[in-house]
N, C-alpha and C positions, 0 to 999 in steps of 0.2 A: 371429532376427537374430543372425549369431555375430560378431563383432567382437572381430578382431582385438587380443594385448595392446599393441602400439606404435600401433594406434589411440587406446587408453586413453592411455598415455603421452603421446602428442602433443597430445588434445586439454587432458588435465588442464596440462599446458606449459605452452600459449596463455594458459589462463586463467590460470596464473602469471603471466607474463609481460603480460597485460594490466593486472593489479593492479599489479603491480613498475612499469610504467609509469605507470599512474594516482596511487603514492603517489609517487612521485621527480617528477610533475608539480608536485603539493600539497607537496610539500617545499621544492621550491625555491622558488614564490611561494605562498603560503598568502594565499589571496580565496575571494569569492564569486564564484562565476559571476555572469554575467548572463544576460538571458535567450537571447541571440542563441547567448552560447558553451555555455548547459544544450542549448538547441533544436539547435544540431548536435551534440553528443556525442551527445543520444538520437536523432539520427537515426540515425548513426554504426550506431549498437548494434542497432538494428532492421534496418539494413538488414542487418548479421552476420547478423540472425538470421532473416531472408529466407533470405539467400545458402543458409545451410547447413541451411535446409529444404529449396528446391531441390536443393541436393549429396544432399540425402537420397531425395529422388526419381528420381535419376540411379539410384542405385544402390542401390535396394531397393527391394520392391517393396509399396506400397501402404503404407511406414511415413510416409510428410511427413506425411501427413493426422492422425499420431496426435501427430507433434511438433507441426505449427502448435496444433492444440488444448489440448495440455497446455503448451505455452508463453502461450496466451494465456489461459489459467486460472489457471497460476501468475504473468503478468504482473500481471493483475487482481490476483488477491493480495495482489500487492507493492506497489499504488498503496495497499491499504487498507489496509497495515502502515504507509504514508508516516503514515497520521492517527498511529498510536503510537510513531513515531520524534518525528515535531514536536512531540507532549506532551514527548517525553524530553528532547531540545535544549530547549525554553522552560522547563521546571522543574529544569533543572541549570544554565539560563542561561549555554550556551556562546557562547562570542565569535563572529560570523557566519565570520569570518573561517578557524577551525576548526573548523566544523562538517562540512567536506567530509573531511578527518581522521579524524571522528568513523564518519562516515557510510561510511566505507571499510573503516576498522577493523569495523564491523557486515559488510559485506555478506561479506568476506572470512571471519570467524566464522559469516554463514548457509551459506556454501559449503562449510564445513567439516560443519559439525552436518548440513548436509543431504544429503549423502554417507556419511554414517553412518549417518544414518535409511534412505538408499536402499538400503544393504550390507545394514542387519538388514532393511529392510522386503522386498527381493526375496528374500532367504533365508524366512523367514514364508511368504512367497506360494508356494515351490517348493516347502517341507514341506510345505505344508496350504492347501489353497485354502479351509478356512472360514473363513479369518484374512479373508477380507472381509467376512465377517456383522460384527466388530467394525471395519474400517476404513466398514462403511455407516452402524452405527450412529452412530460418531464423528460422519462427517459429517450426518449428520441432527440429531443432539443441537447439533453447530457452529451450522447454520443456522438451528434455535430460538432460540439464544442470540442470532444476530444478530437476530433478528426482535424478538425481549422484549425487546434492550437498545438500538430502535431510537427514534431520540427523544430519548434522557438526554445530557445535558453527559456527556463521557470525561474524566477528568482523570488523570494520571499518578500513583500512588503505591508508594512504596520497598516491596517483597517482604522475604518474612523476611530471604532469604539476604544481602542488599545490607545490611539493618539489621545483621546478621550481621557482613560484610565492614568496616563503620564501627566496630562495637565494637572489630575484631580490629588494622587498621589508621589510625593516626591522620590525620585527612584537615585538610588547609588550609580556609581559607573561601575562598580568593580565588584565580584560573588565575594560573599563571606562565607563559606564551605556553602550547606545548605540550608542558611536560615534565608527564613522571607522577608525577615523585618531585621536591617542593623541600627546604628549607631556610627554618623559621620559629624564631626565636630561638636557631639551632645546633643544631636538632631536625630529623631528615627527617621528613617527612612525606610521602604522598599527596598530589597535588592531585585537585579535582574531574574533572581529564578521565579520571584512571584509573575514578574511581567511575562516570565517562557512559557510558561503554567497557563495563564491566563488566553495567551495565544495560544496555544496546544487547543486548550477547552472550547476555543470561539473556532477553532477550526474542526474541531469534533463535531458540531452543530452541522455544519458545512456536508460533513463524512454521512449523517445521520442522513439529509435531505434526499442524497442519491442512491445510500443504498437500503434506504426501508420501501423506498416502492420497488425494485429492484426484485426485493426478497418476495414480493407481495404477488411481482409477479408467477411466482414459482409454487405459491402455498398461502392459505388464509389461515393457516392457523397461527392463534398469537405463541401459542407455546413453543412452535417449530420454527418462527420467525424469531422471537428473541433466545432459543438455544442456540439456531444459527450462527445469531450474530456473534453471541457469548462466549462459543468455539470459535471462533474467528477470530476474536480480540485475544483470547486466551495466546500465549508464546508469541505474540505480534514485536512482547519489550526484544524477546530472545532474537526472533527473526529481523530485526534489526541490523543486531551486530553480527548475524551469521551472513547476512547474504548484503548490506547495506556496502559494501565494495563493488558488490556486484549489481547493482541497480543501475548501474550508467551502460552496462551491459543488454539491460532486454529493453533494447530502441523502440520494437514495435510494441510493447506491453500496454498503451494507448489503443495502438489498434485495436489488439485486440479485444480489449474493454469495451470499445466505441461497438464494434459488428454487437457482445452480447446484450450490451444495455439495449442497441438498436432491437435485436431479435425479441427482447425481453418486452421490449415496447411494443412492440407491434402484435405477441402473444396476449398483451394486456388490454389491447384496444380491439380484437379479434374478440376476449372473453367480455366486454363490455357489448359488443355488438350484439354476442350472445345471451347477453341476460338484461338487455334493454329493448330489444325489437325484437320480431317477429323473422327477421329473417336468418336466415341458414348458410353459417357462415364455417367454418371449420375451426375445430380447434386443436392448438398443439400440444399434445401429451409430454407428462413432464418428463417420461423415460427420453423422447427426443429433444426436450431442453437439455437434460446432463448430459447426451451424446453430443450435441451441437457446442456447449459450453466447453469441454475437456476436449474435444478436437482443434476448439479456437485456438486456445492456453497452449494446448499442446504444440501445434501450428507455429502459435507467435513466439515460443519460447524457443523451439527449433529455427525459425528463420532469425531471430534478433542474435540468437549466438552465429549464425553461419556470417551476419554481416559484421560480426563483433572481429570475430578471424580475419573479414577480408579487408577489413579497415585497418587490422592491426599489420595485418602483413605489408599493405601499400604503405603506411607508414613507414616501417621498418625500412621499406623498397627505398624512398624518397631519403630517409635519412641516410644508408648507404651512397647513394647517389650525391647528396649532398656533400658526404665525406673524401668521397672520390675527387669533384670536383676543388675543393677547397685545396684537399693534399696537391693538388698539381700535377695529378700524373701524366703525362704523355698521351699525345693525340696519335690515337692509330695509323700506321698511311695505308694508302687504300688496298696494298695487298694482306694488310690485318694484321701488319707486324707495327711494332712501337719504333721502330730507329735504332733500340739500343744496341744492336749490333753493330751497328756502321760507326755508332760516337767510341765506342771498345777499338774498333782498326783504326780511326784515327787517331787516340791514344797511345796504341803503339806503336805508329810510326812516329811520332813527335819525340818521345822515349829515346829511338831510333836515333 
């Protein structure tokens, strides 16, 4: 796929200029969404990112199939970076109303970091295609990790460099709307949003590691790898607050992560085998990665909501139960009745 440089040019533009609009939005009224206006901005961004798979079909041959995939791998992704961004906003306690700020300033730093990883990671691939025995094992060791740390509370904590960053710079306790830098006793300081920011951006690095080999797995081209990603991050601020309620809801979303990095790895060490030895090993067509990927997703999102019901229902069960118990009511006797009839007749004979 040769693509053009005023291709590059113009689409890295766009993406300027989407964010230039999207911070001059949040600038000028700093809120939260709601859900009506997250639900259409991420429709907004999907349908972009329809559109110019199509555009890609028009005019190339047989690549949309390797972007719809790697888009919707690295979308996935991005829904399960959402759980490690909401740890970061509730343990730096930003104002709701700045969080969209926050959340822009990130995705703007994962675009950045992830165009650097794509520059070094397709140079790697062009010198040396063994460079995927390590981007499979990567992801293979990834998908262990989700698997072992599937289950445990996640809670957010400060990395060296951040502890680092606090010693170096004196930080406030408390936000002054959205400046970086205040003024506490005649002293500048830091406020928190600089240090949220900072963390956001060190954990973009993090986000970068796992899913540019991921995407590599799916497509070498740099062009299709960092559209991917670029549609991916695009509505990530929006989808947020549209489904960020509903994130404690898709339990297995881990899992199913873990099977495709695992699939993705094992695709990538299959395609190493193939273009470092001599022997005859199969490999996996990308048509049957996007079916094997959207069955997983599909899978996990249908089972994480059926145990999301059954957990709410037992809940529900247990708190009745509890209610019952507490109010006092009357122990059945064994033919299934409560007594109250028999305490009623002797009532009325006492009357009597």
């Amino acid at each position: 796929m040769d693509i053009a440089p005023w291709v590059w040019g113009a689409t890295i533009a766009v993406l300027l200029g989407v964010i230039a609009l999207d911070f001059v939005i949040i600038t000028r009224r700093p809120h939260e969404p709601s859900m009506r206006e997250a639900a259409i901005w991420v429709s907004i961004y999907v349908s972009l990112a329809v559109a110019f798979g199509i555009g890609i079909a028009f005019f190339t041959d047989g690549q949309a199939v390797d972007f719809f995939t790697g888009w919707i791998v690295e979308y996935s992704m991005s829904m399960d970076n959402l759980f490690v961004f909401i740890l970061i906003l509730s343990s730096f306690a930003v104002p709701r109303e700045h969080r969209q700020r926050v959340l822009l300033v990130g995705i703007a730093l994962a675009l950045v970091f992830r165009g650097l990883f794509i520059a070094a990671g397709a140079a790697a691939v062009n010198a040396f295609a063994g460079v995927f025995y390590l981007f499979g094992a990567f992801l293979l060791y990834t998908a262990w990790k989700l698997i072992a740390s599937a289950g445990e509370e996640e809670e957010y904590e400060e990395n060296a460099a951040l502890r680092m960053v606090r010693r170096v710079l004196p930080t406030s306790e408390t936000y002054d709307g959205h400046r970086l830098i205040t003024r506490v006793d005649g002293k500048r300081m830091v406020t928190p949003m600089l240090m949220v920011m900072i963390a956001v951006g060190m954990t973009d690095i993090l986000f970068a590691l796992d899913s540019i080999p991921a995407i590599f797995g799916i497509t070498q081209e740099p062009y299709l790898v960092f559209t991917a990603n670029a549609f991916a991050l695009m509505g990530l601020r929006q989808l947020y607050f549209l489904i960020g309620g509903l994130m404690d809801k898709l339990v297995y979303l881990s899992h199913g992560l873990a099977v495709i990095l695992g699939f993705i790895g094992v695709k990538l060490i299959l395609h190493a085998i193939h273009e470092t030895t001599d022997l005859h090993v199969p490999e996996i067509p990308t048509i049957l990665s996007l079916v094997v990927i959207v069955v997983t997703l599909a899978a996990t999102t249908v089972l994480s909501l059926l145990k999301s019901r059954r957990d709410a229902r037992a809940e529900a069960a247990a708190g009745e139960q509890k209610a019952a118990q507490e109010g006092g009511s009357p122990a059945a006797s064994p033919d299934g009745s409560t007594g109250s009839s028999d305490d009623d007749d002797l009532d009325e004979r006492v009357k009597l």
